[in-house]
N, C-alpha and C positions, 0 to 999 in steps of 0.2 A: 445494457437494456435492449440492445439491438438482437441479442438472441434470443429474450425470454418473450421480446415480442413476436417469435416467430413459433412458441412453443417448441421447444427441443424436449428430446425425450429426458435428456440428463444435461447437465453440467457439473463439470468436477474442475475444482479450484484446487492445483496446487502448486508448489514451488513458490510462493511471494510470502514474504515477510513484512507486509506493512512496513518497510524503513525502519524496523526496529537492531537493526543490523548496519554496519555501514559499506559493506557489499551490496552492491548497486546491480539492478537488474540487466544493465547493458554493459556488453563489452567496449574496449575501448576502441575500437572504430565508430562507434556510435558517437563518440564526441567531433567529427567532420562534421558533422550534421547542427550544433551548436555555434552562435557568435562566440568570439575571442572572451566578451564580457561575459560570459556564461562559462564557459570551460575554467575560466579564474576562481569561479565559488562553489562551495561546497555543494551536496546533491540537498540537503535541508533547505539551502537559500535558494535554489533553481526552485525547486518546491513550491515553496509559499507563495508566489506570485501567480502559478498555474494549477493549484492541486490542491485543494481541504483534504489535510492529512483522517483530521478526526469525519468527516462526510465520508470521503471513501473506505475505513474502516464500519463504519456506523452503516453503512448503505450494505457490504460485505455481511457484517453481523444478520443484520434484518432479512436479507434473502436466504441466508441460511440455515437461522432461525426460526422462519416462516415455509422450510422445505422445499425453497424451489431453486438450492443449488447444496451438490455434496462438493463436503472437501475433504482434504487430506487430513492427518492427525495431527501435523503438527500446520495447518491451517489453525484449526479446532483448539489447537491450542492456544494459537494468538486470540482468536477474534473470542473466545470464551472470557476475555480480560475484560472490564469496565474501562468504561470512556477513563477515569482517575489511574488506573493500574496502566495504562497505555500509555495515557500521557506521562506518568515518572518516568516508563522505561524506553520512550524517547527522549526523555530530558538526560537520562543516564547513559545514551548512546552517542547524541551529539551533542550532549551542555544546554545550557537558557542558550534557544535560538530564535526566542518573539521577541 
């Protein structure tokens, strides 16, 4: 939100996969940065405590949807999914993890 309230001329979204994948955005020097109780649990369960999977997909969708952020194709391609189609194919990527 911090750049749309600056008005930019563009933003282009790409490279993220909503966690629909279990390639994780950080490499592994970025786990220094984690308690020992953190680096023990999957990237789903660090997740849920700090992050609404389905808000920030849904927040993604709506700015996109609304023209005031371009993305990549295969962006276009996640966020074109429904809240239902999202949620199986993270249940199919990490299993029941609520």
């Amino acid at each position: 939100f911090d750049l749309l309230k600056n008005n930019p001329k563009k933003i282009y979204l790409c490279g993220i996969n909503f966690y629909l994948v279990k390639k994780i955005y950080r490499d592994s020097s970025y786990s220094k940065y984690f308690i020992n109780e953190k680096k023990n649990k999957s990237v789903i369960e660090n997740l849920r405590g700090s992050h609404d999977l389905f808000s920030n997909f849904m927040i993604i969708k709506n700015l996109w949807k609304n023209g005031l952020i371009d993305v990549s194709n295969d962006v276009e391609k996640l966020i074109s999914l429904s809240e239902i189609e999202y949620a199986n194919k993270l249940e199919m990527s990490y299993g029941t993890f609520l």
